[in-house]
C-alpha positions in Angstrom: 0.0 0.0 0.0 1.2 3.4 -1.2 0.0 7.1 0.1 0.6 9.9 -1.3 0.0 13.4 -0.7 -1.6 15.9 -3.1 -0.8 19.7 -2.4 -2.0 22.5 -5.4 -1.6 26.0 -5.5 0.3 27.0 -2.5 1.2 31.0 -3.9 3.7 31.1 -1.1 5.5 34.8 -1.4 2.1 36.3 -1.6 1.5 39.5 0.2 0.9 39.8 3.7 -2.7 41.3 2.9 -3.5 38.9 -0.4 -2.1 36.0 2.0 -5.2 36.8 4.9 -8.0 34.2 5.2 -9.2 36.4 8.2 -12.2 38.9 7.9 -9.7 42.1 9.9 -12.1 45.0 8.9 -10.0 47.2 11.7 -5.9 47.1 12.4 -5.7 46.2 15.6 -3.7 43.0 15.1 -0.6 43.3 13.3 -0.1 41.6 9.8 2.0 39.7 11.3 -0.1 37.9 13.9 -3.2 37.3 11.6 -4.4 34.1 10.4 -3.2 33.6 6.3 -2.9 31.2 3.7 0.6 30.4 4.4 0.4 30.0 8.5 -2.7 27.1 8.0 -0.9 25.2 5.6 1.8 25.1 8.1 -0.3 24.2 11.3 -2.2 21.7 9.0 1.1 19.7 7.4 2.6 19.5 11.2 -1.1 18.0 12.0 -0.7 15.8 9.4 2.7 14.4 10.5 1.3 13.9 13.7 -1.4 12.3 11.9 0.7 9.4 10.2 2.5 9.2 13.3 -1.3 7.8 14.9 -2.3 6.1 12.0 1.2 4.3 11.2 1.3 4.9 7.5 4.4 7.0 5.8 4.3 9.0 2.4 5.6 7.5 -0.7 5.5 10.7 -2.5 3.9 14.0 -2.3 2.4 15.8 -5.4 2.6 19.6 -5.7 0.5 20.3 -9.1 1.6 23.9 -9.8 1.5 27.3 -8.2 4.3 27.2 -5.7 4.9 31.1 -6.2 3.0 34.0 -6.8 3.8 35.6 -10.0 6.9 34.3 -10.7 8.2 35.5 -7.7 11.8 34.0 -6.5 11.2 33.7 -2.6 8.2 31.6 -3.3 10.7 29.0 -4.4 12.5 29.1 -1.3 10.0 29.0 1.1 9.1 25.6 -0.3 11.6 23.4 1.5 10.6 25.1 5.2 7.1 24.1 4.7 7.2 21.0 3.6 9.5 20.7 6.3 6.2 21.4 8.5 5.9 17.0 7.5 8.9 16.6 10.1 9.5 12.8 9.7 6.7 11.7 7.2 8.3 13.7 4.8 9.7 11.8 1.8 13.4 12.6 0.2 13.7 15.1 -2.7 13.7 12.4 -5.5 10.6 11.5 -4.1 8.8 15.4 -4.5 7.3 15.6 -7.9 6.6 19.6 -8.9 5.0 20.8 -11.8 4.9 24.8 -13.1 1.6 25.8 -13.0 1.1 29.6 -14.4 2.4 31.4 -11.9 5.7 29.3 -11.7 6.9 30.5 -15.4 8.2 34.2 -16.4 5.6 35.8 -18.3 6.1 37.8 -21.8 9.1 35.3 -22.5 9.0 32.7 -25.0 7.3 29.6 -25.0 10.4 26.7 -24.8 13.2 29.4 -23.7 15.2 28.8 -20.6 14.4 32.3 -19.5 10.4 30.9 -19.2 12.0 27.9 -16.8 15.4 30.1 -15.1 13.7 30.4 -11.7 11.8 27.2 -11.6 14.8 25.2 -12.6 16.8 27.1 -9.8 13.8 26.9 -7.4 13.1 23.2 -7.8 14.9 21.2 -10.1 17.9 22.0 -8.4 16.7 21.0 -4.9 16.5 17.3 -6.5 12.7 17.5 -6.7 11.1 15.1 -10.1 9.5 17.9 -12.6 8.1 17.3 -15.9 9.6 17.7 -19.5 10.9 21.2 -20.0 10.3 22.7 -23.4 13.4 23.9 -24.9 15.3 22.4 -22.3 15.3 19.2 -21.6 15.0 18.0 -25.0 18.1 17.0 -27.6 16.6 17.6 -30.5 13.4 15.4 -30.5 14.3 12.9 -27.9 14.4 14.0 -24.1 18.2 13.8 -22.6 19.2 11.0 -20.9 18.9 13.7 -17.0 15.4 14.5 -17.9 13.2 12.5 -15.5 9.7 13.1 -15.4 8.5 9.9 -13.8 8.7 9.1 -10.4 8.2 5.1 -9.8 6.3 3.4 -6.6 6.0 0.2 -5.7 2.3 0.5 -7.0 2.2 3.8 -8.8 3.6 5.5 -11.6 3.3 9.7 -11.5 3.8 11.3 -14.4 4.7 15.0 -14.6 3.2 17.1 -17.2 4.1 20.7 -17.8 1.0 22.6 -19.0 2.4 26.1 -18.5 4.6 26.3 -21.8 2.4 29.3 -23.3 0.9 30.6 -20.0 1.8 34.2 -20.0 2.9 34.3 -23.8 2.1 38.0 -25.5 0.5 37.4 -28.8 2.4 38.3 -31.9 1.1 41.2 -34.5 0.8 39.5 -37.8 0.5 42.4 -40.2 3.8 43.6 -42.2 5.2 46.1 -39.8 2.7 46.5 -37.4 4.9 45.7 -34.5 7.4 48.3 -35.5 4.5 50.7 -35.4 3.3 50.3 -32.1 7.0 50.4 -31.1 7.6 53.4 -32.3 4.1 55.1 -31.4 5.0 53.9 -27.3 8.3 55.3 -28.1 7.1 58.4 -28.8 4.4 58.8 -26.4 1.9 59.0 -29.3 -0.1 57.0 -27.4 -1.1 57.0 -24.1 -0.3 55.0 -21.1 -3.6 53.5 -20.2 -4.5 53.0 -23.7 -0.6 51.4 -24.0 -1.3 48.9 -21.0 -5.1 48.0 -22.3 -3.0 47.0 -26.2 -0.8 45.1 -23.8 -3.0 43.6 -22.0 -5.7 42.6 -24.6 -2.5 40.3 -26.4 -1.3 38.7 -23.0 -2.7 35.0 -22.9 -3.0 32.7 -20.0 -3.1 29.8 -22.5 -3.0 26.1 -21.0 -1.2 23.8 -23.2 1.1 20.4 -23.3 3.2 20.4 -26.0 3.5 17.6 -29.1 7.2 17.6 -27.9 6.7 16.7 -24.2 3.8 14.2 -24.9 6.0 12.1 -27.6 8.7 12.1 -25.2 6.7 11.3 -22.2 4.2 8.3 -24.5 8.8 6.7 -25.1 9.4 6.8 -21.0 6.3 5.7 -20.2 6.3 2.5 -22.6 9.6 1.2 -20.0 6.8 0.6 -17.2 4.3 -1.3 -19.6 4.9 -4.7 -17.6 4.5 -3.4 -14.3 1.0 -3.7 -12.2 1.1 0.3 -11.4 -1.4 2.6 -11.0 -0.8 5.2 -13.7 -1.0 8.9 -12.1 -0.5 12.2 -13.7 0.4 15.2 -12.4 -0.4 18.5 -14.2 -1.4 22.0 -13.2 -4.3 22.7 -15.4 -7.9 21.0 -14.9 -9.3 18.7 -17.9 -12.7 18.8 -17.2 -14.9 21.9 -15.4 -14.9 21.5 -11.8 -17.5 24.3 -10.5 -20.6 25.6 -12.2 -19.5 29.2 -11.8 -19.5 30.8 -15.5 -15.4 31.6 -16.2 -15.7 34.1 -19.4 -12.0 34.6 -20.2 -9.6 33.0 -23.6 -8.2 29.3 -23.0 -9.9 28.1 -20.3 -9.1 24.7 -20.7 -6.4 23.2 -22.6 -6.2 24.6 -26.2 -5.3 20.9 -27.0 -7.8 19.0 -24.9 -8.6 16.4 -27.3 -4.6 15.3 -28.1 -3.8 15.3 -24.4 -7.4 13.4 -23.1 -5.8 11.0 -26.7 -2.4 10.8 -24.9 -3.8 9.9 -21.4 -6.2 7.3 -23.0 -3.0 5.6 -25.0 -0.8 5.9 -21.6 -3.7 3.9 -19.9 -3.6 7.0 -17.7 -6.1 5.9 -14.6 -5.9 9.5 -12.4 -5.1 13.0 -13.1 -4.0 15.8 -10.1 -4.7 18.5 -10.7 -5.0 22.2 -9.1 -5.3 25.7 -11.1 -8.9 26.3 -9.8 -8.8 26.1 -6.4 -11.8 23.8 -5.7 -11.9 20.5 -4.5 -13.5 18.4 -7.0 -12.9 14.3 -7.5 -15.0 12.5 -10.5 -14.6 10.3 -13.2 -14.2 11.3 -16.8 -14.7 9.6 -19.7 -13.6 9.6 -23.2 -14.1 8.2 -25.9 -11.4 8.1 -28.1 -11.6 9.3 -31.7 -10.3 6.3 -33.4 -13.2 3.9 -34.4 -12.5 0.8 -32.8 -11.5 2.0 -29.5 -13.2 1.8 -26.6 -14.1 4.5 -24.1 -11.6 5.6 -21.3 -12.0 6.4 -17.9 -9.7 8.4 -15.7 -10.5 9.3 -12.2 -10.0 13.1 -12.0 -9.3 15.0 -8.8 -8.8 18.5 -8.0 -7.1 19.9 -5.0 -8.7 23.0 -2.8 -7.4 25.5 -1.6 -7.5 28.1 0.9 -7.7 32.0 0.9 -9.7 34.6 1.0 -12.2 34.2 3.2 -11.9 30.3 2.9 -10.0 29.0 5.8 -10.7 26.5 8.5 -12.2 23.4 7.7 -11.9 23.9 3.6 -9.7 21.4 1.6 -6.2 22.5 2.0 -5.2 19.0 0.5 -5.6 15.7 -0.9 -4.1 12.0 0.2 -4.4 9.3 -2.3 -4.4 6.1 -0.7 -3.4 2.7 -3.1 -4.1 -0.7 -1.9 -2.1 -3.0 -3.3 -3.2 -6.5 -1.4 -3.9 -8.3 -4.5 -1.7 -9.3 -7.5 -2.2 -7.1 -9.8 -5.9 -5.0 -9.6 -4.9 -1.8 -7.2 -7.8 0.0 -5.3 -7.6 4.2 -4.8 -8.8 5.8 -1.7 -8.5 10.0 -1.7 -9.4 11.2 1.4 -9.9 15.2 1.4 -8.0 17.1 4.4 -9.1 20.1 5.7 -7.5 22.7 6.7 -6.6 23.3 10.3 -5.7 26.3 12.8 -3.0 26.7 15.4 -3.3 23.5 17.8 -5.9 21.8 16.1 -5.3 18.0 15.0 -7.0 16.2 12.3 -7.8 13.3 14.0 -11.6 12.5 12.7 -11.0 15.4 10.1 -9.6 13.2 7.1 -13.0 12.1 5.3 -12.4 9.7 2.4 -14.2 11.1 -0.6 -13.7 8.1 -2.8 -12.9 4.4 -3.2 -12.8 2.4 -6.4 -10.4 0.4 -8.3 -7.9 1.3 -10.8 -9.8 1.2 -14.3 -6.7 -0.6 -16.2 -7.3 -4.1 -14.0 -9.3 -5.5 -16.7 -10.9 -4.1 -19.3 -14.6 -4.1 -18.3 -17.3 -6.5 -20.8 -19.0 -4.8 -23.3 -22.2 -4.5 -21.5 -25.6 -2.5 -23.2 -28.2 -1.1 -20.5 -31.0 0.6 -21.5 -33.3 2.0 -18.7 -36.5 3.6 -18.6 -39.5 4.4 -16.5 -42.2 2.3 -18.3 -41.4 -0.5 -20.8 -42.3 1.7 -23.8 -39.6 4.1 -22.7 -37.2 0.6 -23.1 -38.7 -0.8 -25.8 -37.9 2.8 -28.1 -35.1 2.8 -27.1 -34.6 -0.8 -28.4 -35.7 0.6 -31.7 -33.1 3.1 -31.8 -30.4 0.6 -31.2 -31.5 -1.8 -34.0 -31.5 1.2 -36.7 -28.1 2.6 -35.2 -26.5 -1.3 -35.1 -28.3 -2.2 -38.8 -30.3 -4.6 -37.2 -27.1 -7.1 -36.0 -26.7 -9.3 -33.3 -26.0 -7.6 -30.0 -24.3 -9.6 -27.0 -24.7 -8.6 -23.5 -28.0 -6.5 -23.5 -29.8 -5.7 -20.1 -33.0 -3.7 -20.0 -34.6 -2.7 -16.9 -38.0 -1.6 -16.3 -38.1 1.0 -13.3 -41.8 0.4 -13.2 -42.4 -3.5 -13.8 -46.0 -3.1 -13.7 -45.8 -1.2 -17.3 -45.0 -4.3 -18.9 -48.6 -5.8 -18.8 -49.5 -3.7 -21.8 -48.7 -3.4 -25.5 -46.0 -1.1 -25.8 -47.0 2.0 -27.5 -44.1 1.7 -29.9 -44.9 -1.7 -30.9 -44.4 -2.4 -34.8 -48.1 -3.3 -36.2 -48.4 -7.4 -37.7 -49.7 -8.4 -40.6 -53.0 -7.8 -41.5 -54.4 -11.3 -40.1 -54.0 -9.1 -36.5 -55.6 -6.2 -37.0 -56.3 -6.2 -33.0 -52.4 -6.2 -31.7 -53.7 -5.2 -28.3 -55.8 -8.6 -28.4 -53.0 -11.1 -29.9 -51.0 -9.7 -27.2 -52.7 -10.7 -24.8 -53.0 -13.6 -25.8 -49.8 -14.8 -26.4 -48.9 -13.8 -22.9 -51.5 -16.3 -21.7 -50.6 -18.7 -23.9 -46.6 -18.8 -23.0 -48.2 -18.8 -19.3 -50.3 -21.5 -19.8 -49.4 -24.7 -17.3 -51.5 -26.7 -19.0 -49.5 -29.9 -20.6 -50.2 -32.6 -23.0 -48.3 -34.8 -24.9 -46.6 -33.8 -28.4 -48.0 -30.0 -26.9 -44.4 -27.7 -27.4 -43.3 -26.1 -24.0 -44.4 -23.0 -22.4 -42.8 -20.5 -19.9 -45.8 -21.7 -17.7 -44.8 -25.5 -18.0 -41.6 -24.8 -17.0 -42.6 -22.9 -14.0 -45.3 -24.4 -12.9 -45.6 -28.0 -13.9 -41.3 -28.4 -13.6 -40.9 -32.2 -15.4 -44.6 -32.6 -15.2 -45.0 -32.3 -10.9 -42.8 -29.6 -9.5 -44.7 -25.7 -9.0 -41.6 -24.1 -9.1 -43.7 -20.7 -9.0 -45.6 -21.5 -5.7 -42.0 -22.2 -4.4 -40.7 -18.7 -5.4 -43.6 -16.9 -3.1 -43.4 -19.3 -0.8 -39.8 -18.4 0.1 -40.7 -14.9 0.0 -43.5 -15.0 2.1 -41.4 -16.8 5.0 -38.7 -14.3 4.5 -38.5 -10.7 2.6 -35.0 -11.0 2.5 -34.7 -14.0 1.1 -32.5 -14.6 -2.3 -33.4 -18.2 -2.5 -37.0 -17.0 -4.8 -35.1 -18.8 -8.0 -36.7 -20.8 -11.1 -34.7 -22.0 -13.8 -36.4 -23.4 -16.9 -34.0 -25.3 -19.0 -34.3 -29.0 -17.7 -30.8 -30.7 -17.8 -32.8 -34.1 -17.9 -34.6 -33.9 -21.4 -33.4 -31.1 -22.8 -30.2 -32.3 -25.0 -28.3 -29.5 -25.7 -26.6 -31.3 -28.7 -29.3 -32.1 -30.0 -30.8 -29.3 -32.7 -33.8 -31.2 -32.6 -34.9 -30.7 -29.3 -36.2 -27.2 -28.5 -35.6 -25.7 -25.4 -36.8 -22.4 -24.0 -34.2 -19.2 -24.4 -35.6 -17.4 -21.1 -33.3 -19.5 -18.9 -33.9 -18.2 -15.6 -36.2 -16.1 -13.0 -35.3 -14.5 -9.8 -37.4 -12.7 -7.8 -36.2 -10.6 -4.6 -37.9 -7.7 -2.3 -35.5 -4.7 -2.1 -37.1 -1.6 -0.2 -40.6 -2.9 -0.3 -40.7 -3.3 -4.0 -41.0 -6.7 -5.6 -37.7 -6.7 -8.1 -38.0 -9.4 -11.0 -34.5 -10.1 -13.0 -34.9 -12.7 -16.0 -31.7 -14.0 -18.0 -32.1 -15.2 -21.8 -29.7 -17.1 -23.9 -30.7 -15.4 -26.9 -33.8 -13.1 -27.4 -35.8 -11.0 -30.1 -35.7 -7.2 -29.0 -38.0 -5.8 -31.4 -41.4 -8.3 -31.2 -40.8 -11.1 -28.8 -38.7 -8.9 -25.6 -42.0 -6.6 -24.8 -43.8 -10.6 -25.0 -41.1 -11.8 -22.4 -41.2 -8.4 -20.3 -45.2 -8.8 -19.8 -45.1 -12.3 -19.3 -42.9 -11.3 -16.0 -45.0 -8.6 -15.4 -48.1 -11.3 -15.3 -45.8 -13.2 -12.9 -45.1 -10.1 -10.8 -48.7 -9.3 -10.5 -49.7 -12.4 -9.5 -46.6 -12.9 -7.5 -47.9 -9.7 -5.3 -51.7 -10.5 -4.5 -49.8 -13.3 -2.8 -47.6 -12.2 -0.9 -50.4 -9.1 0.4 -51.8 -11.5 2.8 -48.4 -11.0 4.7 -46.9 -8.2 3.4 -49.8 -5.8 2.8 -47.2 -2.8 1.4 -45.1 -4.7 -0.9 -45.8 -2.7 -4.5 -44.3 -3.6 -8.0 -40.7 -2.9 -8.7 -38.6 -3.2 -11.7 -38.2 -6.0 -14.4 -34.9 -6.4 -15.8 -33.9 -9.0 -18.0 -30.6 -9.8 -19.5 -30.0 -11.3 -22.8 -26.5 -12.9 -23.8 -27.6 -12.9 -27.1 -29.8 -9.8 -28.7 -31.6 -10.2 -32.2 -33.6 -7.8 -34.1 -36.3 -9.5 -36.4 -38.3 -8.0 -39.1 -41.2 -10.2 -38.6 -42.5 -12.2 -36.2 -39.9 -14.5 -35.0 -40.2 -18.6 -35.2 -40.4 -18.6 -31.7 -44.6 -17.1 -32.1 -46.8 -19.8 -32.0 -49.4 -19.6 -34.6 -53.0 -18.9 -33.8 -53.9 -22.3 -35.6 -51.7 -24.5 -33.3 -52.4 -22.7 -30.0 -56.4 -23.7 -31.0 -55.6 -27.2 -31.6 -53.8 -27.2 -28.0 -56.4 -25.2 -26.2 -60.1 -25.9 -27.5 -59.5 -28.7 -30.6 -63.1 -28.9 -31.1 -62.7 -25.0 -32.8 -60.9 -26.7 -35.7 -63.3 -29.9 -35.5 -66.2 -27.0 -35.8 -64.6 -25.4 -39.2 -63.7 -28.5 -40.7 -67.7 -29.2 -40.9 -68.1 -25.6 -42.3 -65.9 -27.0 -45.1 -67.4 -29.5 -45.8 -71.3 -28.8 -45.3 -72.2 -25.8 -47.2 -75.5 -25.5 -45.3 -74.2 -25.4 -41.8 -75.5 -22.4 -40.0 -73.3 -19.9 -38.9 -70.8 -21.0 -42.2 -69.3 -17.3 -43.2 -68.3 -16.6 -39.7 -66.3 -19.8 -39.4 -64.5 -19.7 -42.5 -63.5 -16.4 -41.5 -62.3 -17.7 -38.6 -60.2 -19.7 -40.7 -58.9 -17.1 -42.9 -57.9 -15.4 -40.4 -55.6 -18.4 -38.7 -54.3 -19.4 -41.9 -53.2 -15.7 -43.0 -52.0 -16.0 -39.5 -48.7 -18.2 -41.1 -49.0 -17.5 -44.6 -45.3 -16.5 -45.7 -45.8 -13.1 -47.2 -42.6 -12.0 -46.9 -39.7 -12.7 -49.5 -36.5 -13.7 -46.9 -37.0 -15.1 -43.8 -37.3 -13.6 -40.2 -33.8 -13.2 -38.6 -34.8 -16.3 -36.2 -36.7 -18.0 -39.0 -40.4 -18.4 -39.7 -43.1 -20.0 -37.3 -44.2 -23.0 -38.7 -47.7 -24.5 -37.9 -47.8 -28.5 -36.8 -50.5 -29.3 -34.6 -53.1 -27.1 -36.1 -53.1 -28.3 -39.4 -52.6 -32.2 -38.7 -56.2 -31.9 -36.5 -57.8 -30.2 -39.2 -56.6 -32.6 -41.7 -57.9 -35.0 -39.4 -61.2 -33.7 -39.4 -61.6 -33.1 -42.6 -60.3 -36.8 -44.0 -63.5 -38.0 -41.0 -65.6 -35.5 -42.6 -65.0 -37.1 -46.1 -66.4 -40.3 -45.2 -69.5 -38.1 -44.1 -69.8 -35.8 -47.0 -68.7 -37.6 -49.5 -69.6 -35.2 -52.3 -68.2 -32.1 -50.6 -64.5 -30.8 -50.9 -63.5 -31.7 -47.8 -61.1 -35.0 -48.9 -59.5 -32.3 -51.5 -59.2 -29.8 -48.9 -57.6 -32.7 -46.4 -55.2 -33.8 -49.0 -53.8 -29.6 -49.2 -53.7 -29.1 -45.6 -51.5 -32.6 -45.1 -49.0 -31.3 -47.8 -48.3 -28.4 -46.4 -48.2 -29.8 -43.1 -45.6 -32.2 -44.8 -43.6 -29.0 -46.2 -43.1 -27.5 -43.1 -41.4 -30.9 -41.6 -39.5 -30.8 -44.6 -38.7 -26.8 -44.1 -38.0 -27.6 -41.0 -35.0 -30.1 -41.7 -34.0 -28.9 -44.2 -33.4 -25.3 -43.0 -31.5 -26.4 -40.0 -28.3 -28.1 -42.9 -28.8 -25.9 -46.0 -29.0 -22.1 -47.2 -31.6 -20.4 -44.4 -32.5 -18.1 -47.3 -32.7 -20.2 -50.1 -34.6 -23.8 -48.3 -36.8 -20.6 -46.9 -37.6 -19.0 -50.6 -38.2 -22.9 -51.9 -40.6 -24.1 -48.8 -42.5 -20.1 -49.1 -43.0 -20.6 -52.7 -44.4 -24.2 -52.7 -46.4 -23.3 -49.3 -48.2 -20.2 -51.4 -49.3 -22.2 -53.5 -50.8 -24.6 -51.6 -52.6 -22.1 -49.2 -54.2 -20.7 -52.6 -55.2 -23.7 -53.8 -56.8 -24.5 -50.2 -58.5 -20.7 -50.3 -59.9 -21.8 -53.8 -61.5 -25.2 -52.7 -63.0 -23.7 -49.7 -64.3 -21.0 -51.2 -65.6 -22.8 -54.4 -67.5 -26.0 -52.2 -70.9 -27.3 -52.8 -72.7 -30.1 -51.4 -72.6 -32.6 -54.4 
C-alpha cells in the first residue's frame, strides 16, 4: 500500500494582505499575527505528521501540481523546503517530491520553450533534486528527451507522471501584419499614445493559454512504454484541470487546454487511470470519460481529482489537501482511496477530520465487458429505445444487453411503440394478450411444445416451481433463494438441434425496499417483437406474485423487471419462436378446428361465413408473405393443421360429395412441407430452403382458399 499526498496551488510569497483568510475589517492586530494562507498550511502539514504518526502509515511521495509562487516571484521557491519541512519525519526525500509549473511558476512575456520561461523554476526546484516534468526547450536533444530529464517518479504501486501545462501561459500574442509591431514600437516610443491606452493593447494580447506540448507528450508516450509490464497505477500530475470542476460561469480566452482532445488521446493511449490536478482552487474528484476518436476504441476512464485551496475568506475546515491512498493487497488489480484534508488552525489536529471522498479500483485491472443497458420508466420508454439501437447497429446481433424496467407493472401492456403485424391481427392489443397467456399456460399434454408456464409451474410434469418462489418470500422478505430456472438438464439435449428448449433461462425474484424486483436472464432473445412478450409475461408473474404475498406483506408494491439477454436479435417479422393462432387452438379448444372443418365440408351449416373467417384469419395467420426469412426463421404450424386434416379426412367419409377429402389432401402437404422446411433449414441455405418451402407453401394455401371457397354439397 502506497500514500501519497496531493498539495496544489500554494502561492507562497504572496503579500501579507493577499495572503489573509481572516475577515480584519480594523488594524488592531498586526499583519504579522493574523491568520493567512501560508500559516494554516503550516499548522495543517505538522497536524498531518502527527497524523501518520497515529495512523502508522508514511508517504511515498507527495504531489505539488503547480503554483508554488505567486507571479513568478523568487522567494516563493525558497519558502518551499521550510514548509514542507512542516511533515517533520513523514516527509519523503527530494527524489521523491514531484513539482510541476503551474502559471504562476513561469516568467511571463518570454518565449514559449526558452530557458528564460523555466530560469527560476529550474533554480527553485529542479535543483533541490525535486522530479519535474519535460521542459520545453530544455530538456529536449533535438526530439528525444536527454538522458537527465526524468519526469516519472516510480512506486511500488504507482507510476506519477509530470506534465508541464504552463509552456504558453503568460505568452504576449504576436502582430501578424507587415510592420505593425514596428509601429506600435515606435508610437510607445514616442508617447503618441497613451499609457492607459498602452497597457489595455498590452494587456488585450497577453494570454493565459494552457497547453502540453506535441514535444513533451512524444517524449513522455517513449518513457512511459519502460513501465508497460508493471502492475502500477498510472497517475498524472499537471497544473491545469481537464474537465470543469464548478458551475460558476469563467468568461476569459483558454480556459481549458487549447489541446484538450490530443492530451485526453495521450492519457487514453498511456492507460492513464488518475489525473491531479490544481489551477482552480476547488476540490472536486469525479470520473471522466472519453471516448477516443479512433473507431475501434473503446471508451476511457480516468479518475479526475482537484485539490482546494485556501484564501480569502476560505479557511478552517476547507480542503487544503488531498491524500491518495493505493491498496495493493492483490496481485495485480490496485484500489484508490482520496481522502480530502481540511484545513486546520493553530493546535488543532485532524484526528476525525480526514473524510475519504472516494474508493474504487484502478480502471486498467481488466478491461470491463461490453455490456448494453438501457433504462427507462415504463417498458415503452425501453422498448424505443430498443428501436433506436436496432436502426443505429443495422439490425445485428448484440451480445450482453440488459434492459430494466423501473416500473415493472408497465410491462402488462402493448408497448406503445410496438411495430403493427400483418394484417391477419388487425387487433395487436388482443394477440397480445394472448400470447402472454398462452406462454403462461401450465397446461400440458403430450406432443404440446413447451411454455414458460410448463416450465414454472408443472417443472418435469410435478414440481410448481412458481408457488415455491412466493413461498420463500413470504417466509422471509430478505430472502434470495425466490429462483426458477427453466432449461431441464434431464430432457433437454443440448446437442441435440432437434430438441427445443426455452431461451428465457432463468427467473429470480427478490424484495428490495418494499418493492418486488424481477431479474430474467435469456440465452438469446428478439428485441423488437418477442422482448416486450417476455417483459409482460414477467409482469403477469409479478402481478400475481404480489396478490400473494399481500396476505403477509400488505405494502409490498411492483418494482422493476430487468432481464438480461447474452444474445440480442432484431427481427423484421414475427420471430419462429410465435406460435401460430392455428396450433395454440388445436392445444387449447380442438373442437374450434373440428367446428370449421364441418363448415368446409357442409355448405348448409349455420353460422358458415363466420367460421370460414375464422379460418382465414388463422391461416393468414402463417402464410409466408414475406420474400426472406425472419432473422430467427419463420413459425411454422404443426399441430393445427394435422387436427384439421384429421377432421376433414372424417368429414370425407360423411360428405362424400363435398370438398372436404380435397381440402384434407392440401392441408397434409403443407403440413408435410413445413417438416421438410424444417429439416431442411437447419443443414442448407436459411434463405434459399426458406424461398423454396414459401414458394411451394403459397401455393398450396391458394389452392386451399380456392377449394374452400368454391365448395358445394354434391
Amino acid at each position: 500500500m502506497s500514500l501519497l499526498l496531493h498539495l496544489s496551488d500554494l502561492h507562497l510569497a504572496a503579500s501579507s494582505r493577499d495572503d489573509l483568510v481572516g475577515d480584519y475589517k480594523i488594524e488592531a492586530i498586526p499583519e504579522d499575527q493574523r491568520q493567512s494562507r501560508l500559516k494554516l498550511l503550516r499548522f495543517t502539514l505538522n497536524a498531518l505528521s502527527d497524523w501518520l504518526e497515529v495512523t502508522r502509515e508514511t508517504l511515498a511521495a507527495v504531489v505539488i501540481t503547480g503554483d508554488v509562487t505567486t507571479r513568478g516571484a523568487p522567494q516563493g521557491f525558497d519558502e518551499l523546503p521550510g514548509v514542507l519541512a512542516q511533515l517533520g519525519g513523514a516527509l519523503p526525500e527530494p527524489a521523491r517530491i514531484v513539482v510541476v509549473p503551474g502559471n504562476h511558476d513561469v516568467a511571463w512575456r518570454t518565449a514559449p520553450g526558452s530557458y528564460d520561461r523555466y530560469q527560476m523554476f529550474l533554480d527553485g526546484v529542479r535543483a533541490k533534486g525535486y522530479v519535474t516534468p519535460l521542459l520545453d526547450g530544455v530538456d529536449y536533444d533535438g526530439a528525444t528527451p536527454v538522458p537527465t530529464a526524468n519526469p516519472l517518479l516510480v512506486g511500488e504501486d504507482f507510476l506519477i507522471v509530470a506534465i508541464n501545462s504552463a509552456d504558453y501561459c503568460g505568452i504576449l500574442e504576436p502582430l501578424t501584419r507587415a510592420h505593425a509591431q514596428r509601429e506600435l514600437d515606435e508610437q510607445l516610443a514616442t508617447n503618441a499614445i497613451g499609457i492607459d491606452l498602452a497597457a489595455e493593447i498590452d494587456r488585450l494580447r497577453l494570454y493565459d493559454m494552457p497547453r502540453v506540448s506535441q514535444q513533451q507528450l512524444a517524449g513522455l508516450a517513449s518513457l512511459i512504454g519502460s513501465a508497460d509490464a508493471l502492475p502500477l497505477v498510472r497517475i498524472a500530475a499537471m497544473h491545469h484541470q481537464l474537465v470543469p470542476v464548478r458551475t460558476e460561469e469563467e468568461a476569459k480566452p483558454f480556459e481549458s487546454l487549447v489541446n484538450l482532445g490530443e492530451v485526453r488521446s495521450f492519457l487514453a493511449d498511456s492507460r492513464i487511470d488518475m489525473v491531479l490536478h490544481g489551477h482552480k482552487h476547488h476540490d472536486r474528484v469525479a470520473t471522466d470519460v472519453f471516448v477516443p476518436f479512433d473507431e475501434d476504441r473503446h471508451e476511457h476512464r480516468i479518475l479526475v481529482a482537484s485539490c482546494g485551496t485556501v484564501g480569502g475568506m476560505i479557511g478552517t475546515g476547507a480542503e487544503i489537501a488531498k491524500l491518495v491512498r493505493i491498496h495493493s493487497e492483490l496481485p495485480r488489480l490496485r484500489r484508490v482511496e482520496v481522502l480530502s484534508v481540511p484545513a486546520v488552525s493553530a493546535g488543532r489536529s485532524l484526528r476525525d477530520r480526514i473524510k475519504s471522498v472516494y474508493v474504487g479500483p484502478n480502471n486498467r485491472a481488466s478491461p470491463p465487458a461490453a455490456v448494453t443497458e438501457i433504462t427507462g420508466t415504463t417498458a415503452t420508454d425501453v422498448h424505443e429505445r430498443l428501436l433506436e439501437l436496432a436502426k443505429t447497429r443495422n439490425g445485428e446481433m448484440i451480445t450482453d444487453v440488459v434492459c430494466n424496467i423501473e416500473h415493472g407493472d408497465t410491462a402488462l401492456d402493448l408497448p406503445d411503440t410496438y411495430p403493427p403485424i400483418e394484417e391477419a391481427h388487425p387487433d395487436n392489443v388482443g394477440w397480445f394478450a394472448e400470447t402472454v397467456q398462452w406462454w403462461q399456460d401450465a397446461t400440458r399434454a403430450e406432443g404440446k411444445p413447451f411454455t414458460h408456464g410448463q416450465r414454472l409451474r408443472a417443472w418435469a410434469g410435478v414440481k410448481d416451481q412458481f408457488n415455491s418462489m412466493i413461498s420463500a418470500l413470504a417466509q422471509d422478505v430478505a430472502t434470495s433463494r425466490a429462483i426458477a430456472v427453466l432449461v431441464n438438464p434431464t430432457v433437454d439435449d443440448l446437442a441435440d438441434k432437434a430438441v427445443q428448449f426455452p431461451s428465457f433461462s432463468l427467473l429470480h425474484f427478490r424484495i428490495v425496499d418494499n418493492a418486488l424486483q424481477c431479474i430474467a436472464m435469456f440465452r438469446k432473445q428478439e428485441m423488437r417483437y418477442w422482448w416486450p412478450i417476455n417483459a409482460a409475461e414477467i409482469a403477469f408473474l409479478q402481478n400475481e406474485a404480489l396478490q400473494r404475498l399481500h396476505a403477509n406483506h400488505e405494502r409490498l408494491v411492483a418494482g422493476s423487471i430487468r432481464t438480461y439477454a447474452s444474445e440480442a436479435v432484431f427481427s423484421d417479422l414475427l420471430p419462429k419462436v410465435d406460435v401460430p393462432q392455428i396450433d395454440r387452438v388445436a392445444w387449447s379448444e380442438p373442437a374450434r378446428l373440428w367446428t370449421i372443418a364441418v363448415a368446409i365440408a357442409d355448405t348448409d351449416m349455420p353460422g358458415r361465413a363466420s367460421l370460414l373467417a375464422d379460418l382465414d384469419a388463422l391461416m393468414r395467420d402463417w402464410r409466408p408473405e414475406a420474400p426472406v426469412p425472419p432473422r430467427d426463421g419463420a413459425a411454422l404450424p404443426d399441430r393445427g393443421l394435422a387436427v384439421l386434416a384429421e377432421a376433414l379426412e372424417v368429414l370425407g367419409q360423411i360428405y362424400s360429395q363435398s370438398s372436404a377429402d380435397e381440402a384434407a389432401d392440401l392441408v397434409r402437404r403443407m403440413h408435410d412441407e413445413n417438416k421438410k422446411y424444417e429439416t431442411r433449414a437447419e443443414s442448407g441455405s436459411p434463405t434459399k430452403e426458406y424461398q423454396e418451402w414459401r414458394k411451394r407453401e403459397l401455393r398450396f394455401l391458394d389452392e386451399f382458399v380456392a377449394v374452400v371457397n368454391t365448395s358445394t354439397v354434391r
